[in-house]
SERODREN-670969 format. One line per 10 residues: for each residue z, x negated, y of N, C-alpha, C. Coordinates in steps of 0.02 Angstrom, whole numbers. Each point is the difference from the previous one (the first is absolute). Layout:
N
Z X Y Z X Y Z X Y; ...
***
This chain:
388
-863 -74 -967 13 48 54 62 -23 39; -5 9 83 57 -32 17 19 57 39; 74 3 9 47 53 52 -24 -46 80; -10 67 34 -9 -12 82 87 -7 27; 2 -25 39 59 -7 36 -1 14 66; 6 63 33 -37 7 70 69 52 25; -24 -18 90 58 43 47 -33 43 23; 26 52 48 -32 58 50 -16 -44 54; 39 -40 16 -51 -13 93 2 -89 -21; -53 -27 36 -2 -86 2 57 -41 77
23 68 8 32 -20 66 52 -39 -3; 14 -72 18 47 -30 -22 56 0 105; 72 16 -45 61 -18 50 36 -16 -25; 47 -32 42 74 -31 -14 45 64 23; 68 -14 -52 45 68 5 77 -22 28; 34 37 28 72 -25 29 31 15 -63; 7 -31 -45 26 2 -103 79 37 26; 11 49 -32 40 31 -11 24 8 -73; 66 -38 -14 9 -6 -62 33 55 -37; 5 29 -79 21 39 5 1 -13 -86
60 33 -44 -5 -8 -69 -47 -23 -49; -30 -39 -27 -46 -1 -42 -28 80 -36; -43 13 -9 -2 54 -32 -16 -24 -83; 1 62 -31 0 -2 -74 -65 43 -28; -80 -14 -2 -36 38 20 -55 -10 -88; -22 46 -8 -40 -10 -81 -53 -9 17; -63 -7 -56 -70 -16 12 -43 66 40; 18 45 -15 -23 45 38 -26 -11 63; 29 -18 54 -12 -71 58 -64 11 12; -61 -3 41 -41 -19 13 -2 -69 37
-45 -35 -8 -12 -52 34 3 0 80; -5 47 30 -10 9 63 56 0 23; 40 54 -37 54 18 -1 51 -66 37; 14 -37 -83 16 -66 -9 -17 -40 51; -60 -19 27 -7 -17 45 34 0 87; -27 82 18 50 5 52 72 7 -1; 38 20 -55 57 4 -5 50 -69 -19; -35 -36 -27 27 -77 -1 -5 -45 -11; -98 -14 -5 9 -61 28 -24 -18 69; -17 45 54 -4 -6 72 60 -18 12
21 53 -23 83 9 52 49 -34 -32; -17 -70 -54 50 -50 -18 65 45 -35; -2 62 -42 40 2 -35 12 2 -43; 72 -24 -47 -5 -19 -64 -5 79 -41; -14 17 -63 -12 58 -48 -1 -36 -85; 30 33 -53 -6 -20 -41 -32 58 -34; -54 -46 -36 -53 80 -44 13 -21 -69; -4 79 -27 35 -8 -72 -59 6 -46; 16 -52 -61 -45 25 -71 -51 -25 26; -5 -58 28 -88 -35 23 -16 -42 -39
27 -30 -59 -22 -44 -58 8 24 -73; 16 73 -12 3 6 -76 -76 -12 -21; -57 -4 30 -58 -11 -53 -29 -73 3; 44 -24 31 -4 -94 1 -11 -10 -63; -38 -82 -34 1 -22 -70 75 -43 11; 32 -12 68 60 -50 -22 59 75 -17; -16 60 30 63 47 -24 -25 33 -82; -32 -39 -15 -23 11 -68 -6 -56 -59; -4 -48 32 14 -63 -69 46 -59 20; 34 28 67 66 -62 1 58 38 -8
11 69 -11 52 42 0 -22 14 -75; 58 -4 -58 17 24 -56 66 33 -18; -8 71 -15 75 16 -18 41 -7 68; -15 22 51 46 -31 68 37 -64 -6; -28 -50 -12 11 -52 17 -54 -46 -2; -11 -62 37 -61 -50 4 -7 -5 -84; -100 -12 -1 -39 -13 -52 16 -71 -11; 75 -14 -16 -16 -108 -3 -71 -11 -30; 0 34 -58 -48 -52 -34 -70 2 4; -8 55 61 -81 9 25 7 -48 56
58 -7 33 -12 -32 64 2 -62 -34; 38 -26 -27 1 -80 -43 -75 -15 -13; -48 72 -45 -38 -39 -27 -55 -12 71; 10 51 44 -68 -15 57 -5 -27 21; 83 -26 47 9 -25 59 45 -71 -13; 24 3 -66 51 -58 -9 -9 -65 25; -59 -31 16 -23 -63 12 -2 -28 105; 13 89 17 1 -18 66 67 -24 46; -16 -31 42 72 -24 23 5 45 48; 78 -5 20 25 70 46 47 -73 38
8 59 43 64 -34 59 52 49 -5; 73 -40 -18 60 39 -39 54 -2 89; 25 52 4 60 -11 40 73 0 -15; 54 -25 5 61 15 -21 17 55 58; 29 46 -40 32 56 57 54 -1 -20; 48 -22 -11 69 -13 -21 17 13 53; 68 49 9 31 -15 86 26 -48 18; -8 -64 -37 61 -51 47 -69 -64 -9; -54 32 -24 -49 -51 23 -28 -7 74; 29 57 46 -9 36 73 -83 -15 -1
-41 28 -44 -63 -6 19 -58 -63 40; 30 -44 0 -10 -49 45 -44 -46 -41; 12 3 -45 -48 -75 -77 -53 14 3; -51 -29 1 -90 -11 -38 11 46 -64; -49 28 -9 -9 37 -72 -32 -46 -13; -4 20 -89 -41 -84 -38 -34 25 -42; -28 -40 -25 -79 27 -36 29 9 -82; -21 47 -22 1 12 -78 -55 12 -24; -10 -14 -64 -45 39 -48 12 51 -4; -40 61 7 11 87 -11 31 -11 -69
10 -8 -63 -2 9 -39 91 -17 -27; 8 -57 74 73 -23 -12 26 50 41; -10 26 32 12 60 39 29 49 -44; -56 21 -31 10 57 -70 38 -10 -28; 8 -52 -22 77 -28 -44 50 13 18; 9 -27 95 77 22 6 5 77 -1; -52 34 22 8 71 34 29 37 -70; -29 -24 -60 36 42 -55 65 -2 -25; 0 -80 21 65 -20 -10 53 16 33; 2 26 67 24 30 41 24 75 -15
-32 36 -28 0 51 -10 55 30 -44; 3 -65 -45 81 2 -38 60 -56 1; -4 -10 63 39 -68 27 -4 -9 85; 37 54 39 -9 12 61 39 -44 45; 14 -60 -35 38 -41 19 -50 -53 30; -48 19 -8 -72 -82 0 -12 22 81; -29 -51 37 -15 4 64 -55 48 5; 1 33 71 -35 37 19 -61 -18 45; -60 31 -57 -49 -65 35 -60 50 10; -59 -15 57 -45 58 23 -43 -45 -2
-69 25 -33 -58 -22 10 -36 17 59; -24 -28 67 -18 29 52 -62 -35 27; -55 42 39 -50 -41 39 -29 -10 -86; -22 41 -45 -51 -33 -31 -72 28 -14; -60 -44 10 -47 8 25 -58 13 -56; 33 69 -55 -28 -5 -68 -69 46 4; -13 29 65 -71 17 0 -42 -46 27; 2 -57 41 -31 -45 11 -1 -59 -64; 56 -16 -22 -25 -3 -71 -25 17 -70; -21 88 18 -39 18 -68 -29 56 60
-93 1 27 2 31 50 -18 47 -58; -19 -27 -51 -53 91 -39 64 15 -61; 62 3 36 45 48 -46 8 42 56; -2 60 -11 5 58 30 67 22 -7; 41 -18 -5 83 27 -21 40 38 66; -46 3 63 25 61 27 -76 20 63; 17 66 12 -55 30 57 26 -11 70; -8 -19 73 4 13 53 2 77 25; 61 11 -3 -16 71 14 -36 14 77; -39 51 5 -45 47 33 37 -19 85
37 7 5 70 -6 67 -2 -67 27; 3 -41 -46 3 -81 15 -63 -48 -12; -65 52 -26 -62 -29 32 -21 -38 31; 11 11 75 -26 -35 53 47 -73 12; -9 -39 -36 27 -54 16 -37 -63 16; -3 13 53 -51 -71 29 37 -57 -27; 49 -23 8 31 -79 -9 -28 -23 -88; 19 31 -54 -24 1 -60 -100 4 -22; -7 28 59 -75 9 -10 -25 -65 40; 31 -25 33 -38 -51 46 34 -64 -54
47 -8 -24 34 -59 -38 -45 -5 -67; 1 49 -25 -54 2 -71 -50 -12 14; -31 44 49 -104 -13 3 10 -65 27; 53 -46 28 -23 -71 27 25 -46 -67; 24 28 -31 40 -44 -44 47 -51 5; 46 12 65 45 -6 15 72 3 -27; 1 41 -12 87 42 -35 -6 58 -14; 78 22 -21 3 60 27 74 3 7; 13 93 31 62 11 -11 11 51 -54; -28 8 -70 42 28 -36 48 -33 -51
28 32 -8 48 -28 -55 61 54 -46; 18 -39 -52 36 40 -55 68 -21 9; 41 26 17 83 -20 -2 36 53 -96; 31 -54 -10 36 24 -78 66 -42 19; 70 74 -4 59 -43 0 25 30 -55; 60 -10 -11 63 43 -30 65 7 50; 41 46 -37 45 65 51 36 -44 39; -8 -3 62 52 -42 32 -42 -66 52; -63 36 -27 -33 -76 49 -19 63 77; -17 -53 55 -2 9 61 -63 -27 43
6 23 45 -42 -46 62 25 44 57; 13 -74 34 45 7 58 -21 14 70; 47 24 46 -28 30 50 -48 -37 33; -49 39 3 -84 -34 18 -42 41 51; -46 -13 25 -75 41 41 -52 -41 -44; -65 34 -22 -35 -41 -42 -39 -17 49; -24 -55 -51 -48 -53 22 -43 11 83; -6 -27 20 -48 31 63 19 46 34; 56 30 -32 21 91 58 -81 46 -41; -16 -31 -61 -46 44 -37 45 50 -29
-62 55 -14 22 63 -38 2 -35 -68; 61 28 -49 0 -5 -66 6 60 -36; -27 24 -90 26 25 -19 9 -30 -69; 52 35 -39 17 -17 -48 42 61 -57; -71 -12 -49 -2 63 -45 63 -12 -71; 4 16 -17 77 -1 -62 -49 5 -46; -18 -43 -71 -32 10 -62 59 21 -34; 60 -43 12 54 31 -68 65 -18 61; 39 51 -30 74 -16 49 11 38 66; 76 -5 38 22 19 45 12 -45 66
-20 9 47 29 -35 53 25 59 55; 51 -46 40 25 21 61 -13 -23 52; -47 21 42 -15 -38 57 43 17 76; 21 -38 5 36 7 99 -51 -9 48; 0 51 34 -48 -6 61 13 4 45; -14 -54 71 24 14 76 -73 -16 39; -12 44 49 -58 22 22 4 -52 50; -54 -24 30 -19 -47 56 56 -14 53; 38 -38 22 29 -8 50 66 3 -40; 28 22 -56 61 27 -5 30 -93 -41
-43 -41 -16 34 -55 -20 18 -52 49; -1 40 56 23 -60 60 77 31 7; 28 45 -44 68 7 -5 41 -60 -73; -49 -46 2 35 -35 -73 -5 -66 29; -23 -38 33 -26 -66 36 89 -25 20; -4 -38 -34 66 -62 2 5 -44 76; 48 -29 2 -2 -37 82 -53 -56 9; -32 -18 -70 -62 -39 6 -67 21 -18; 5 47 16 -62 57 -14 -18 -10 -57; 31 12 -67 -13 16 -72 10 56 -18
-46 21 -42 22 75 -44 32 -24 -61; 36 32 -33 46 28 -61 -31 -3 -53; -6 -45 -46 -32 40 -54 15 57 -52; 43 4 7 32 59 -30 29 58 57; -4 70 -20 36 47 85 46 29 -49; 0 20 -58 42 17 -39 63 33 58; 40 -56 33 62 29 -1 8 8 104; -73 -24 17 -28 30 47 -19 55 17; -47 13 -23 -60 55 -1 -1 40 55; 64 49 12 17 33 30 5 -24 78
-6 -56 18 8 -31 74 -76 31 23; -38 22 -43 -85 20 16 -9 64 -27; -49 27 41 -41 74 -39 -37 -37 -66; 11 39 -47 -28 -29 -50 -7 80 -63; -62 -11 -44 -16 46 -49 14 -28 -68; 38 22 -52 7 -15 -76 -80 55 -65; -18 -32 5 -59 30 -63 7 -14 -63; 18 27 -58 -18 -17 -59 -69 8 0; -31 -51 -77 -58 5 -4 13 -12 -73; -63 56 -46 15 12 -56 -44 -33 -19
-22 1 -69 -79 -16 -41 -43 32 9; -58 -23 31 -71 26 30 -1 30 62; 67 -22 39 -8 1 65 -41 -47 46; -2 2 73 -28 -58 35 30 6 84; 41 -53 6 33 -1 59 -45 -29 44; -29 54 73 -32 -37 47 54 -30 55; -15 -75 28 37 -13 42 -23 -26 44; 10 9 78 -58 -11 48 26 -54 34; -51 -7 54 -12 -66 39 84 17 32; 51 -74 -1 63 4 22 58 7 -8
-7 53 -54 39 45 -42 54 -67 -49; 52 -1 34 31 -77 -68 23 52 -41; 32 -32 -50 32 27 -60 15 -35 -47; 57 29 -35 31 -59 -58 -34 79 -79; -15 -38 -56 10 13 -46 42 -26 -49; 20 57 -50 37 -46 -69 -27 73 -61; -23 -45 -47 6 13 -77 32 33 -30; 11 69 -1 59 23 -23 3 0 -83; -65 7 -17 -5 -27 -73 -71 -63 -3; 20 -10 -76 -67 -33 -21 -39 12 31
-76 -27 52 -41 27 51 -55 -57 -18; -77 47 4 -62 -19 0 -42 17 79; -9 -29 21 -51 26 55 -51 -11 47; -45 1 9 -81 -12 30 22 1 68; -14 -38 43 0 2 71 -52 -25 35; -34 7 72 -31 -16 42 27 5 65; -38 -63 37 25 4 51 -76 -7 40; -6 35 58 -44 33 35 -3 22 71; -85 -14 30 -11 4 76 -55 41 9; -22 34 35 -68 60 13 26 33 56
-31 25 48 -34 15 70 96 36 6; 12 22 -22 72 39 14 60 -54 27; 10 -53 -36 31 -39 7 -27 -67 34; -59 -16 18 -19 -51 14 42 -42 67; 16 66 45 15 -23 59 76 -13 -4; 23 37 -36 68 -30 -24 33 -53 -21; -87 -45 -50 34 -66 -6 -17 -31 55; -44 12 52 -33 -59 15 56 6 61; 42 48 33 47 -15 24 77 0 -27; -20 -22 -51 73 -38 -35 -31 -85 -1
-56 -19 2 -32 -48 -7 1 -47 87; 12 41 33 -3 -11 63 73 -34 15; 49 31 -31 71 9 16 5 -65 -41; -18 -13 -55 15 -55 -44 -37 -66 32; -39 -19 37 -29 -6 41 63 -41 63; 5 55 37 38 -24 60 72 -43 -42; 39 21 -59 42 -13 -24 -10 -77 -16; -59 -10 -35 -19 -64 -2 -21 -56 57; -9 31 50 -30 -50 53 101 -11 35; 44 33 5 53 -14 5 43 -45 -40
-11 11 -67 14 -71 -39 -5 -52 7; -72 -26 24 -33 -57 0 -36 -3 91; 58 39 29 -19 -28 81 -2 -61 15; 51 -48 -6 16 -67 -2 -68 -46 1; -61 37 -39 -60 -1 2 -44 12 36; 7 60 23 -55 32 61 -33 -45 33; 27 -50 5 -71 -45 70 -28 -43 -44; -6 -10 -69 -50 -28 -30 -76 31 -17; -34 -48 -15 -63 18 29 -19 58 -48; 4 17 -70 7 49 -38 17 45 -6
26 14 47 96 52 -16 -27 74 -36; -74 39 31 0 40 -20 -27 4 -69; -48 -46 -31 -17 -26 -64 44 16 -11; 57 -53 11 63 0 -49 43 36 -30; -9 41 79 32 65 -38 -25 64 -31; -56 3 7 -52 46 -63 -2 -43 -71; 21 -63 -2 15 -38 -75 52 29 -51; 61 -8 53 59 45 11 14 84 -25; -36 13 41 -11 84 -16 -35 7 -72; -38 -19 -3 -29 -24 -79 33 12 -49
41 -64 25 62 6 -80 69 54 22; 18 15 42 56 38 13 -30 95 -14; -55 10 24 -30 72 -4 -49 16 -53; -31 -45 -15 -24 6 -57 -113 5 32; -14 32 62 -42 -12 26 18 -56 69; -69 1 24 -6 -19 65 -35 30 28; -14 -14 99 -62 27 28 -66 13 -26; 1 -55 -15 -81 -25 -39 -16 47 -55; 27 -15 -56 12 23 -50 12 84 -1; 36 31 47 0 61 12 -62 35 22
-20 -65 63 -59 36 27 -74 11 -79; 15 -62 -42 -53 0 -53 0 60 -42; 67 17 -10 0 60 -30 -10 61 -1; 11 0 86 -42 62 28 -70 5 2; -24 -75 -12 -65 11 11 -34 31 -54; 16 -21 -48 -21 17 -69 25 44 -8; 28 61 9 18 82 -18 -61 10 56; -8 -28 56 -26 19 50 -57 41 4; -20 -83 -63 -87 -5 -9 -33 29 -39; 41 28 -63 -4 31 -59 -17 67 32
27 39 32 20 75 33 -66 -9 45; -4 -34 29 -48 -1 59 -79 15 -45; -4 -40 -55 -59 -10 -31 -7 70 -55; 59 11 -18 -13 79 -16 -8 41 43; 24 -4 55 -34 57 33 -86 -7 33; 3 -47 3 -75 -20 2 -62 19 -31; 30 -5 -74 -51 -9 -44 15 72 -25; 56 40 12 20 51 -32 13 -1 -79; 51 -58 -30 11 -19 -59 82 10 -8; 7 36 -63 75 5 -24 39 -84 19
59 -2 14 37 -54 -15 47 11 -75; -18 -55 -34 59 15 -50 73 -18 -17; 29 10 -9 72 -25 -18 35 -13 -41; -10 -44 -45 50 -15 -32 -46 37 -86; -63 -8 10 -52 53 -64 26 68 14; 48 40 43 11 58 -34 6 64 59; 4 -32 35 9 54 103 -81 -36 20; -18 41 42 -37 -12 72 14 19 58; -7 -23 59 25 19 68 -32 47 13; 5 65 17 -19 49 67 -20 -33 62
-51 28 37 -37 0 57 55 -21 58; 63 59 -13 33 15 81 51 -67 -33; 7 -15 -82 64 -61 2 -33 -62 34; -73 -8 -32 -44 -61 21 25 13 78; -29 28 43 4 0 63 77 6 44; 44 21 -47 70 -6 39 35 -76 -9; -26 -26 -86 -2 -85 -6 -11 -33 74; -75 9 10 -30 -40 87 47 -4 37; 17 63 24 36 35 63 67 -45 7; 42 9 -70 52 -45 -4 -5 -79 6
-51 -38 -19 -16 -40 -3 -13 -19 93; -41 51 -16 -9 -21 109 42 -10 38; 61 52 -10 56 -2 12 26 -79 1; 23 -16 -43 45 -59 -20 -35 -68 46; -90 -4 -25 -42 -54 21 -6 -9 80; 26 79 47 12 -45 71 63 -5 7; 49 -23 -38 73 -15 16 -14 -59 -23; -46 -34 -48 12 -70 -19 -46 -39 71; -66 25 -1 -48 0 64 66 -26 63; 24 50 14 26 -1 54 81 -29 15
11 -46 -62 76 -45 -6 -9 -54 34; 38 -25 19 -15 -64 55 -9 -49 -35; -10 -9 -62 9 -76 -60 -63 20 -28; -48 46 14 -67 -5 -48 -45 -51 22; 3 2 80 -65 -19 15 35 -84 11; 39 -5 -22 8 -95 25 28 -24 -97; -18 41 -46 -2 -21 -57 -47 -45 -13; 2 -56 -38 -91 -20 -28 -31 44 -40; 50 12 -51 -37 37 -45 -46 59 2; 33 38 79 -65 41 -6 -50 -11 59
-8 -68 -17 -72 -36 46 -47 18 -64; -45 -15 43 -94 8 -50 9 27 -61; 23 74 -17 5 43 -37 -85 30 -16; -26 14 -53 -33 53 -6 0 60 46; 43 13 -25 7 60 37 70 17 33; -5 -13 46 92 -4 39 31 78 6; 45 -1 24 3 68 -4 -19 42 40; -9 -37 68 -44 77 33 -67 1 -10; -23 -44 -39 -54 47 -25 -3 47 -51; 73 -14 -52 -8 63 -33 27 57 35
43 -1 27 7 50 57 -61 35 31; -25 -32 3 -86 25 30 -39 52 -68; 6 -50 -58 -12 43 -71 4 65 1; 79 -5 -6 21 63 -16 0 64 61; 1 -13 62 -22 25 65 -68 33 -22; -44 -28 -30 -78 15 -15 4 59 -48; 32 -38 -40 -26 69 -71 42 64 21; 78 -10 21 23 62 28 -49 52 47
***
């Protein structure tokens, strides 16, 4: 049996985002709710008690403190990527690969010897490496995640992952990946998260346009929100939104990072911006015969998508939605949600949205890549025009 995930209207708009406290809101919530209240309108909310019936808030937590010797025996063999968060390492080093298991070692050892470096397991990708351990649910709210649904069904990637530090580890002032939505649920432990809403980190930019990794003794030069987050919480954080966290204790926690019809247009004009930034780098270039190749190569590795690649991804939420409504067939998600009628159809709408801003950029139509396409994009434009 699967939970529906559905809105009141399929009507998709863009909003003039008005930022305003995070709220502090329980399951009670309806989805709809949730929906119009934040993730249209890009604001952050932290919901409480969304993982006590997890199997990881149940066999990696013993006695309030980590299960070493369940996690040793499951996971010990996998390698992690370790960071030093030491403050005078200024965040700047490669994290390096460990055995989970050497991990475990220090973390206990730590525990009575607070003198040992402060080290965070981060970015690790332990549901793509065990997909049939179930050790946590997607909650109901964070469903609709096209980027994860299109990376898995292609077998591509993904973006989930498990971060495990101890008290004192960090991650530094950041916007995630893509200007994607993230959240990130607490299995065991406390964090403090700093939050400054869209626009407010162009008060930290150095005379060579760098951000800070640390605001600590900043902060205050910006509007900014402080959240604790307890055990079995889940901090949503939206398209823009930077923020520094730190560990206030020992800390376990599940995160995703995430794109669907709410946010779509958000990356794809942060994608735009990253974009012009790059063709300024590498002007010196411009009159070679490539330039715009080159710089969708570019965008690639600096944004994490491209045109192309963006446009593919739309296609495939596109095509999925289109063919359910067609055929009049549930979409599923993830084994455990299905889409609603008006979400299927506000998906399109958004999608339509975004597909004549790429249509209509002055770098589509003199790309190669989107020569002799299957299906280019105004014809899916045409698609989705139809079934609406």
């Amino acid at each position: 049996m699967t939970n529906e995930i559905e809105i009141d209207s399929s009507k998709f708009q863009l909003y003039n985002y008005e930022y305003s406290e995070p709220a502090i809101i329980n399951l009670k919530i309806s989805y709809n709710e949730f929906f119009e209240k934040y993730l249209s309108k890009n604001q952050a909310c932290l919901i409480k008690n969304i993982a006590g019936d997890w199997n990881s808030s149940k066999l990696w937590i013993k006695e309030d403190s980590p299960n070493f010797s369940y996690l040793q025996q499951t996971y010990g063999d996998s390698v992690v990527s370790v960071t030093n968060c030491d403050r005078q390492s200024t965040y700047n080093q490669q994290p390096v690969k460990w055995k989970f298991r050497d991990y475990l070692d220090y973390w206990e050892n730590r525990i009575s010897n607070s003198n040992e470096s402060t080290l965070y397991v981060k970015d690790w990708h332990l549901k793509n490496e065990n997909p049939k351990d179930d050790f946590y649910d997607i909650p109901l709210y964070f469903a609709s995640d096209w980027l994860n649904e299109y990376l898995i069904e292609n077998s591509i990637d993904d973006y989930r992952f498990v971060y495990m530090g101890v008290n004192g580890t960090w991650s530094p002032f950041h916007v995630d990946v893509m200007t994607s939505y993230s959240w990130s649920t607490n299995v065991f432990g406390q964090k403090l998260w700093v939050l400054f809403p869209p626009g407010e980190e162009e008060h930290f930019y150095d005379s060579l346009g760098n951000l800070p990794n640390d605001t600590t003794d900043v902060k205050n030069k910006g509007k900014h929100f402080e959240i604790v987050q307890n055990p079995g919480d889940a901090m949503f954080v939206p398209s823009n939104w930077h923020h520094q966290v730190w560990n206030v204790t020992d800390t376990i926690s599940i995160n995703h990072n995430w794109i669907n019809g709410c946010n779509l247009h958000n990356v794809w004009k942060a994608m735009e911006k990253n974009l012009m930034e790059v063709k300024i780098e590498i002007n010196d270039c411009s009159d070679m015969e490539n330039f715009l190749d080159h710089s969708q190569l570019m965008l690639k590795a600096s944004f994490g998508f491209n045109f192309k690649e963006y446009f593919e991804f739309m296609l495939y939420i596109a095509m999925k939605r289109i063919h359910s409504l067609k055929k009049e067939e549930d979409i599923k998600l993830f084994e455990k949600y299905s889409l609603g009628r008006n979400h299927t159809e506000y998906d399109l709408r958004s999608i339509r949205y975004t597909l004549l801003d790429l249509i209509n950029h002055c770098d589509t139509k003199e790309l190669g890549c989107f020569q002799n396409l299957q299906c280019p994009p105004e014809y899916l434009l045409q698609l989705i025009d139809d079934i609406l």
